[in-house]
N, C-alpha and C positions, 0 to 999 in steps of 0.2 A: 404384505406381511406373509413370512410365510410360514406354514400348517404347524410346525414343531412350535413356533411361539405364539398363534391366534390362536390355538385348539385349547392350552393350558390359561391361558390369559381372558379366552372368553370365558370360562366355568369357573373362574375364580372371580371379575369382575360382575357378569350377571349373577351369582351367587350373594356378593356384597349388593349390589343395585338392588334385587331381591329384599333383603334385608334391611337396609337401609332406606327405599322408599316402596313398600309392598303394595302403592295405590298401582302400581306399575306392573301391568302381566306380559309376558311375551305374547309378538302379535305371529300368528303362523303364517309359514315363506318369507322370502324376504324381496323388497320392492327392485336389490339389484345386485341378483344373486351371487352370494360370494364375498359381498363386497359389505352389503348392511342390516344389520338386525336392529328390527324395533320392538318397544315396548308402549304399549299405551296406557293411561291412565283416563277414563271417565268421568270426571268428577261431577257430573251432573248434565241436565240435558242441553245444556247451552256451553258448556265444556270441557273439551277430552284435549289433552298432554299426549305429545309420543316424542319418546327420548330414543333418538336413535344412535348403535354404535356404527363406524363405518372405518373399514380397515383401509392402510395406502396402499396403492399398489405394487410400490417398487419396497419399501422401509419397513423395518418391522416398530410403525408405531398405529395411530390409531386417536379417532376424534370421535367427538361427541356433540350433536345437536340437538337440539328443545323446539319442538315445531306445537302451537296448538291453535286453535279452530277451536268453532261452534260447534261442529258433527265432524266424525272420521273424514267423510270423503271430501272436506276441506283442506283437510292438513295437505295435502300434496301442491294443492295451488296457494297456500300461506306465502303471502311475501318475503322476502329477505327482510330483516331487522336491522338496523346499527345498532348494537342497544349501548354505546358508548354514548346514542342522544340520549339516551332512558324513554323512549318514546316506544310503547309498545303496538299501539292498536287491538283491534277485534283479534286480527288473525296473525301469525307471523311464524317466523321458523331464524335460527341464528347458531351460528357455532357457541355451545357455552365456553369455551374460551377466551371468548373475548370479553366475558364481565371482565378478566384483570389482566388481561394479556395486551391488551391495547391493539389489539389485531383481529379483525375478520377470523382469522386462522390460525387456531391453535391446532397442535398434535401432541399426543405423547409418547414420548417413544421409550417402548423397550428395552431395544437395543439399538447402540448406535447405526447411522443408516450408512449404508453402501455407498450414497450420493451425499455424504456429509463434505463440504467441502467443496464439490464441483458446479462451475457456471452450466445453469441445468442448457445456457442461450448458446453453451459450447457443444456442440455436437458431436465432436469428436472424443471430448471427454465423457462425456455421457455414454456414448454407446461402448468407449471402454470399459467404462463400471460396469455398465448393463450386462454385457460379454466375462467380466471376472466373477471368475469361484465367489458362490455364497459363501459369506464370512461361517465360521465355526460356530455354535451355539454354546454360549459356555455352560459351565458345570452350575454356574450362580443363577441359573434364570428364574426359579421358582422364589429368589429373595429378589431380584428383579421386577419380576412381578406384582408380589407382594408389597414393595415401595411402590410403584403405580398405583395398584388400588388402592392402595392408605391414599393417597392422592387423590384421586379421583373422588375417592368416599368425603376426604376432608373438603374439598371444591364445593361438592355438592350442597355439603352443609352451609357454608359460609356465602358460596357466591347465588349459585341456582335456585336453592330452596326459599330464602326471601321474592326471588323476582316468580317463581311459580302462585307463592300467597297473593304479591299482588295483582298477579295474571286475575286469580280466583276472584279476590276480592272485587277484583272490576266487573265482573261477572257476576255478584252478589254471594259471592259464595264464601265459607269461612277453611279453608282448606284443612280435612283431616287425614291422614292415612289411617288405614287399617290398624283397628288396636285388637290383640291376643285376647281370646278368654269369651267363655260363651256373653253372650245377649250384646258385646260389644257391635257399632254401629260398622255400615259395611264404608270402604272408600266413595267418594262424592254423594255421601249422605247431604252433604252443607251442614253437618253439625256446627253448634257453635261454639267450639270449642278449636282452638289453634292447636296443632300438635307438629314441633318439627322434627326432619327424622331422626331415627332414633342410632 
């Protein structure tokens, strides 16, 4: 991805991410630099969420995955998930894409990619692209983006935010985020109260 469409598209989506589930703070550095910023969520002492974004290398598009564990220093060894079994376990990590995607691998893209179209097994087509002028950025990308995020935000709601409840619930936990306003309870209190994002 590169810098003129990650730099505007990450302060707009971690803005929304922010907002729409605040159990989630950013975690400092990143595990591969360049490439992925996380966010963790603690919900309690048996379990922490980290939603990671992670940009492509060659395409200006961009994925999302849900890793969580009993403690931080689990999440990196979390298995792969199918979750097309619905089968989660204690620990796992998964592209959220694939709740509806029917794919291991989702991305979303920005703007269209440079390698749209080409057999990646062709090499010689490949390293042509790789070799051509970066496309133009157009003048639209700020509404570009903005449809992304509506996206991503709307996903979150519908597909991830159920399977986070019942991550918790497995866990005994009744998942709340952070509510506004003094004396309100802090995130992975286990209150008992359901709240989804907002």
């Amino acid at each position: 991805m590169r810098a003129k469409v990650g730099k505007p598209l990450r302060s707009a989506l971690f803005r929304a991410l922010r907002a729409e589930l605040p159990g989630f703070e950013p975690v400092p550095g990143q595990r591969v630099p360049g490439f992925t910023w996380d966010f963790a969520w603690t919900v309690g002492p048996a379990l922490v969420f980290r939603l990671t974004f992670q940009r492509h290398k060659h395409n200006d598009s961009f994925t999302l995955e849900l890793a969580w564990a009993e403690a931080p220093e689990h999440l990196d060894g979390a298995p792969f998930v199918d979750v097309r079994e619905g089968v989660f376990g204690s620990a796992g990590h998964f592209r959220v894409g694939a709740l509806w995607s029917g794919t291991g691998d989702y991305w979303w893209e920005v703007l269209p990619g440079r390698f749209d179209g080409i057999d990646l097994a062709d090499l010689a087509a490949f390293e042509a692209a790789l070799l051509s002028p970066e496309p133009e950025i157009p003048a639209d990308l700020p509404e570009r983006i903005a449809t992304v995020v509506a996206d991503v935000v709307g996903r979150l709601r519908s597909d991830l935010w159920p399977v986070m409840v019942r991550l918790a619930r497995d866990k005994g936990y009744d998942l709340r985020v952070k509510a506004p306003g003094p004396g309100a309870p802090a995130a992975g209190t286990g209150a008992a109260t359901d709240r989804t994002p907002r």
